[in-house]
N, C-alpha and C positions, 0 to 999 in steps of 0.2 A: 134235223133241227125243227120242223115240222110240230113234232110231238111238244117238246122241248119251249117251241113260242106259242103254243095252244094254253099249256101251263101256265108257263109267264102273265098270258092275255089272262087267263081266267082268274089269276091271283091280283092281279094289279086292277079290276074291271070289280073284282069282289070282295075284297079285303081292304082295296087303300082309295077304292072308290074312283076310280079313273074312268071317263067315259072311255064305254070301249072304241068308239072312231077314231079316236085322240092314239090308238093301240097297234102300231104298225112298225114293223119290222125296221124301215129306216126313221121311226120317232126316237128324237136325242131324249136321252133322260129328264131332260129338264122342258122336254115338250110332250112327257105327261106326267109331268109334275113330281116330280119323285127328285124329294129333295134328301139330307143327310138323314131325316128323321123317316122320312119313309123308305130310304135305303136301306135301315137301319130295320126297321119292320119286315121290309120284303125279306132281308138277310132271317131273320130269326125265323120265318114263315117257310122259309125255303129249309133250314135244320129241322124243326119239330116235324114238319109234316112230309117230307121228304127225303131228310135225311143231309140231305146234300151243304156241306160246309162253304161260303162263300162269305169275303167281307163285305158290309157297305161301300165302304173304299174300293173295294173288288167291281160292285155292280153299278157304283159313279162314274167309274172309268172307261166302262165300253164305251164304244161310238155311239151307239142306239141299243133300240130295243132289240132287234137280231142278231148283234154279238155279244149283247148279254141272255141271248138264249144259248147259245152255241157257248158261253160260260158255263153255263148253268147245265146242259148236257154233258159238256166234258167232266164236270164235276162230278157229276151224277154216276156216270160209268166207271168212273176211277174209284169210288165207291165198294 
């Protein structure tokens, strides 16, 4: 998962502008800020440049940021 919430941090720190300290494995979605519109961004961000299929509804839903990385790997493999 490692690899997986490296990505995450780095996408959400430089694409949707999130201080990275705010960027932590148990931060709830909505304590960095990642609301339907930037779910919605992460989502497309996460297909063009990775490939990996997930909805915003998909990445609203984890608990935090660490099980929307572990989304986001599993996606990624199943790939």
């Amino acid at each position: 998962m490692e690899n997986a919430f490296s990505a995450l941090k780095d996408i959400l720190v430089s694409k949707l502008k999130v201080e990275p300290e705010h960027v932590t494995p148990d931060a709830t979605p909505s304590e960095v800020e990642l609301d339907s519109l930037a779910a919605a961004e992460l989502a497309v961000v996460l297909e063009t440049e990775f490939g990996i299929a997930v909805t915003d509804a998909e990445l609203l839903a984890t608990e935090n940021i660490g099980a929307m990385a572990s989304l986001i790997e599993q996606r990624g493999t199943a790939v």
